[in-house]
N, C-alpha and C positions, 0 to 999 in steps of 0.2 A: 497432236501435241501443240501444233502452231496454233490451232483453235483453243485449246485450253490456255495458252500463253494471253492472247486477245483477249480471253471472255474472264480472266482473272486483272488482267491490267484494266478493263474499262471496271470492273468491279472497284478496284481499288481509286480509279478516278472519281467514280461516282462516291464513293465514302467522303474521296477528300471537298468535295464539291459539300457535300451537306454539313461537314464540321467545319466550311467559312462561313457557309448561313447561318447555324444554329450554333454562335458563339458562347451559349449558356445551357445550363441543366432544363429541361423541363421542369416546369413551374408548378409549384401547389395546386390542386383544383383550388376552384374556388377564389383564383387570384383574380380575373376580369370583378366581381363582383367587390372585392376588397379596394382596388384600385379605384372602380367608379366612386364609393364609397370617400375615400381618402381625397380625391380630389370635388367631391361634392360638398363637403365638407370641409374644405382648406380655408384659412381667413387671406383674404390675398390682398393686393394692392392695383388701383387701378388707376393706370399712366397719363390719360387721357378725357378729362370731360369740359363741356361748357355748360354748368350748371346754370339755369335763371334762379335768381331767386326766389321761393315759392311769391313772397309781397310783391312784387311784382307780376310774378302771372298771375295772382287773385287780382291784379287791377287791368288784366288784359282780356280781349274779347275772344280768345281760341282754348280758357280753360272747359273743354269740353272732350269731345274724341279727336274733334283736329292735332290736339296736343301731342298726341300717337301719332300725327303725319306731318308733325311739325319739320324737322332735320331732311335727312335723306330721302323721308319716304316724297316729300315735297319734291324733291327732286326727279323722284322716278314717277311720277303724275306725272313732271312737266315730258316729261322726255316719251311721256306713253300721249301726250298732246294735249295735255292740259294749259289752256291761252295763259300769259301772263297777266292776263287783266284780271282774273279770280282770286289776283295773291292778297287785295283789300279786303274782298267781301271777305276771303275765308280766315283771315287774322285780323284783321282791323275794323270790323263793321260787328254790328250787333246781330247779328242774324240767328237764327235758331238750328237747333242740330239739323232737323229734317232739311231746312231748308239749305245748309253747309251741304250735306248730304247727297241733294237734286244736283249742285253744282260739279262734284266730284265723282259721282257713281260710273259715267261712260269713262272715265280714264282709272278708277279704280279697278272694273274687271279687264281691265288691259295690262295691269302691274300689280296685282294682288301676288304675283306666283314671286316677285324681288325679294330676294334675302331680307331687306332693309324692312320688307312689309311683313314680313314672316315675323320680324322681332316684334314689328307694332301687336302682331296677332295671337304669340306668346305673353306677351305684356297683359292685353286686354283678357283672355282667358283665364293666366295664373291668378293676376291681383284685384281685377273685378268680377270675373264668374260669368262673362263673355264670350262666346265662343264664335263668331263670323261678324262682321261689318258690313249692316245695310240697314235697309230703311226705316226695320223693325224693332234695330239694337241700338241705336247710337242717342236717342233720348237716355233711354236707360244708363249707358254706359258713360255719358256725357254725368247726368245727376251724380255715377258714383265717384268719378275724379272729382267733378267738386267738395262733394262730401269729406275725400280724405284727403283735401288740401285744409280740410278744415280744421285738422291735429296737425303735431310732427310725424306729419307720412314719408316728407324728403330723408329724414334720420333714420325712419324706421326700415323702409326699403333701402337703401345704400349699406345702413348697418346689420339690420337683423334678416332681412331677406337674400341681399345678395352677398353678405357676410364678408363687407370691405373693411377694413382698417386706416386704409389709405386712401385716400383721392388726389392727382394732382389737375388742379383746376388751370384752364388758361385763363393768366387775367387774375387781377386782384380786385372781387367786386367786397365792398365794405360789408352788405348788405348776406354775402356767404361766409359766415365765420366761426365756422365748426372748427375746433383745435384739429381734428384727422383730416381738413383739406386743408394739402400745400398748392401751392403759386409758382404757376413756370410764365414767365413776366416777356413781351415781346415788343421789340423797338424800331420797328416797320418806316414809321417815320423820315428816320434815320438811312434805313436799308434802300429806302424804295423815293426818296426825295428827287423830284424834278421839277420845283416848281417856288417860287418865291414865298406862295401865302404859306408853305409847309412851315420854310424858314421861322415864317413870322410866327406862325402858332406857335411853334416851340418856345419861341424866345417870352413870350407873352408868360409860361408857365414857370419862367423861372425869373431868377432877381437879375441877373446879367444879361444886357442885350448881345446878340448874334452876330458880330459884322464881319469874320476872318475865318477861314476855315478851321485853326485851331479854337476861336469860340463852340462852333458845330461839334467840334471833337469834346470839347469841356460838357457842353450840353449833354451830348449821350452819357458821359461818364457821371454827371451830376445824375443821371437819372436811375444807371444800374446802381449806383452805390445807391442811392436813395431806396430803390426795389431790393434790394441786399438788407437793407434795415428793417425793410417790411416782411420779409419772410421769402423772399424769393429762393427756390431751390433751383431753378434751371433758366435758362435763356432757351424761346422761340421763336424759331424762325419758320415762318412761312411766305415766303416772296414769291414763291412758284407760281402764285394767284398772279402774281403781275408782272414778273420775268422772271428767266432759267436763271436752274442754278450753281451754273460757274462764274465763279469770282474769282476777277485776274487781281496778281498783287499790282496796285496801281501807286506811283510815287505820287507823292504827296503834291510835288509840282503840278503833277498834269491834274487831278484832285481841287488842288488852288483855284488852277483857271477856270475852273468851267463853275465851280463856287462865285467866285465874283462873276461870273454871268448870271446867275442865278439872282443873287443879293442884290446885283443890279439893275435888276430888271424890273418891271411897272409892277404896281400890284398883281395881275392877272398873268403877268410872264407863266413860260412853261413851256417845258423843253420835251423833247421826243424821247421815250426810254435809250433807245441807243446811242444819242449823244449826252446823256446824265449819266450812263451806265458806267463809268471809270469812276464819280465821285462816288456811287452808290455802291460799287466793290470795295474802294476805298475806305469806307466807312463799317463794311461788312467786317473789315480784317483788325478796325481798333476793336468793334465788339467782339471780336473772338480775344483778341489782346487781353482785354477786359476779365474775358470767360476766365483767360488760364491764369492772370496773375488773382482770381480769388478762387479758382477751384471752384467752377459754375459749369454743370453739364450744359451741352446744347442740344435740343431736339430741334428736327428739321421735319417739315409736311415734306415725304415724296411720294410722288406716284401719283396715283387717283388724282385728281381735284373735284370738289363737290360743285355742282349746277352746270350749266349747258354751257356748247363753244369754247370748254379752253384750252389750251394749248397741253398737252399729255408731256411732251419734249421738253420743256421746261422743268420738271421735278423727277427725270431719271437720274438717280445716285450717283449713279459714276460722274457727273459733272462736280461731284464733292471731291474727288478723290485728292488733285492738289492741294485741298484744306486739310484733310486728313494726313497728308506727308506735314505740312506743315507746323499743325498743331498739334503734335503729339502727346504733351500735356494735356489735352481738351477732351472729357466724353463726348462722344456723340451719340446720339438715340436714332434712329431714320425710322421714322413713324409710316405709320398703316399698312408694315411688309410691304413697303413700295410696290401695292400692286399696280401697274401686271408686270412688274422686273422684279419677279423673286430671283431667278437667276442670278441677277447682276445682284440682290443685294446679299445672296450668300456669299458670292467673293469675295465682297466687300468686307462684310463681318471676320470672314475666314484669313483675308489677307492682314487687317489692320487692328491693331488689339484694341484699338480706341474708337471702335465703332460697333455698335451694338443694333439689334434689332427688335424693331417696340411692333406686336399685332395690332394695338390700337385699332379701331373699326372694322379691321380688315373682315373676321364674321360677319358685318352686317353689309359687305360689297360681296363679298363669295364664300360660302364656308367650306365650298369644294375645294376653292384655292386653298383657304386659309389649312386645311388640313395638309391636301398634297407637297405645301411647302416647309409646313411645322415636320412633315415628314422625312424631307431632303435637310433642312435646318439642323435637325440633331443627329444627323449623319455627318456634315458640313462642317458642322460650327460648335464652338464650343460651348455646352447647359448654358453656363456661368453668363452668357450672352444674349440669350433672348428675353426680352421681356412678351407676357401672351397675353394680357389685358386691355383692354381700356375700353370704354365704351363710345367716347368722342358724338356724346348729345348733350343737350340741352335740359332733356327732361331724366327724371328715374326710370319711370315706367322702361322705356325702350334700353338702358340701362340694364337692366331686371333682364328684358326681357334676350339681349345681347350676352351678357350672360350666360343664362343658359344654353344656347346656342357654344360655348367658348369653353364652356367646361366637360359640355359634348363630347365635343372633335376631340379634345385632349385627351381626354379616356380614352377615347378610339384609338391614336394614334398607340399612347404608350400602352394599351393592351394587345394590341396589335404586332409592338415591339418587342412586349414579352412572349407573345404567343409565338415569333418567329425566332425566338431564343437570341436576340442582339440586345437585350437588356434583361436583367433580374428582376423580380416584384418590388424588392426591395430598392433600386435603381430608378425605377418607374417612378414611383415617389419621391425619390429625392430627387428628380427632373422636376415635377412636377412642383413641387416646394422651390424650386429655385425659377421657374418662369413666371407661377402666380404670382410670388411674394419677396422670397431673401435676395432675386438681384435689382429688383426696383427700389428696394430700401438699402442696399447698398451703395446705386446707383445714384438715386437722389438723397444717399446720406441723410435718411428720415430716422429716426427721432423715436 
């Protein structure tokens, strides 16, 4: 009887254990293929790019296959040891692919296996008909990028291939002016000032000279309002590049003083990051000011930084979090799944309703990560909060080829959700509609 007691109670545990896993019905066949489907086919919005303009790279000397190693993959050469003294020949100099090619090949089979090169090697296969990079292919494949910079290939790839609506571009270049790319506008100058000639450049750009720290304040403010006229949908910030990012509330006083050292000093003056860093926090919290009295999200670079030596410590999110108490009026975005602090940046999301989370590059740094945490994300966080786009290059091609790679993992994920019954078919989807598209158009209030 005691045995029948036991072997009926773990039965009964063991039931309740599988109805917390499998909090839905079994799913339609046929749903994995529906789903890949629906999101292969989504028009979405992407959060994050630094387009060139094509007129400008037709007048540059890397419209060839370099083009594909232009961004990251340039960066995963250097770091497989590739010298810095190749960065002329292979973008600046006239040389021919083969001979681009002699220069790069001992550090290419050292980093061909980088996520970053996988999108270049996607790119090159899907839209030229390419299949590996060497000695054989890159004439050929060189000839056909030129060729289709020779139409609207930028319009057609962003629009008809990767099937965007949206682009938010950093930077307002004159020369990219597509009605579907928005401008998220950044004012670095201001954030990262230690030195007198900054001063003076700025002051040069506008009609009123610079002498008082409340001038400096006028300055910024003359310049969002002006990026406000032009189309700006978001304020960026990326200081990480040149210090962390906590920003203390610093008075105005102490701000003042180290401004008139500044303004004071010879042409050439210039102050150490750590004794500027109070006016350059200082100045961080008028721009968020700024942000909330026009209703202007703010994206922020954390995690990663792109090229050698820098500092990783600098752009861990939780150094945001007193911004975040403070400005509660203010979106914030925290760009590229702060990799490697997915952790810290689900609490972040989960704790703060005004911080959201943008995938921006993160595929083309890990797309193991980028899933395992899209995975923890929609457990954690709520849909309505993550944004899973952006491709954060320079060119389409890698674009394109990032992409696909982003539309991948996402399938995976939410079929994988419905297969373990914590999401519906129908749910899947409507995750999926809210990461690619309806909350970055929400988000950046697009049009």
């Amino acid at each position: 009887m005691r045995f029948l007691l036991s072997f009926l109670t773990l039965l009964a545990l063991s039931i309740i254990a599988r109805t917390q896993v499998n909090l839905k019905p079994s799913p339609l066949a046929g749903y994995e293929q529906r789903i890949h489907e629906y999101i292969d086919t989504l028009r979405i919005v992407d959060t994050h790019e630094h387009l060139t303009s094509p007129g400008l790279l037709k007048k540059s000397y890397f419209l060839d296959f370099m083009l594909l190693l232009y961004n990251y993959n340039y960066n995963d050469l250097v770091s497989a040891g590739l010298p810095d003294s190749l960065f002329n020949p292979l973008f600046n100099q006239p040389l021919s692919p083969k001979q681009k090619w002699i220069l790069i090949e001992p550090y290419w089979k050292l980093s061909f296996n980088t996520a970053s090169n996988r999108v270049a090697l996607i790119a090159a296969q899907d839209l030229y008909g390419i299949y590996d990079l060497n000695a054989m292919t890159v004439d050929e494949l060189s000839s056909k990028i030129r060729k289709a910079y020779s139409n609207d290939w930028v319009n057609h790839v962003l629009r008809d291939l990767c099937r965007i609506d949206f682009v938010i571009q950093d930077g307002n270049d004159p020369e990219i002016n597509e009605e579907y790319i928005k401008h998220a506008v950044r004012f670095s100058p201001w954030l990262t000032v230690r030195t007198k000639f900054t001063i003076d450049s700025l002051a040069i750009k506008q009609p009123d000279p610079i002498f008082t720290l409340d001038d400096f304040v006028k300055s910024m403010t003359i310049a969002f309002e002006t990026a406000l006229k032009d189309g700006m949908v978001a304020v960026k910030v990326n200081t990480a590049y040149n210090r962390t990012l906590s920003f203390d509330n610093v008075q105005a006083d102490a701000a003042r003083k180290i401004f008139r050292t500044l303004v004071n000093g010879s042409d050439n003056f210039s102050m150490s990051y750590q004794a500027a860093k109070p006016l350059q926090d200082f100045m961080f919290h008028r721009l968020m000011d700024l942000a909330g009295k026009h209703k202007i999200p703010v994206v922020i670079h954390t995690g990663l930084l792109a090229g050698a030596g820098n500092q990783i410590n600098n752009s861990n999110p939780t150094l945001l979090t007193n911004i975040f108490r403070e400005y509660k009026d203010v979106n914030f975005a925290l760009f590229h799944g702060s990799y490697p602090f997915g952790g810290e940046l689900s609490t972040l999301a989960k704790t703060f309703r005004n911080v959201y989370i943008d995938m921006n590059w993160t595929y083309a740094i890990s797309p193991s990560y980028s899933e395992r945490y899209l995975y923890e994300w929609l457990e954690a966080v709520p849909a309505g909060k993550i944004m899973a786009f952006g491709g954060d290059y320079t060119n389409v091609e890698n674009i394109y080829g990032e992409v696909v790679i982003a539309r991948k993992i996402i399938s995976n994920v939410l079929i994988n959700k419905v297969k373990d019954g914590y999401l519906t078919e129908l749910e899947a989807k409507n995750v999926a509609r809210l990461i690619l598209r309806d909350n970055a158009i929400r988000f950046y209030n697009l049009q």
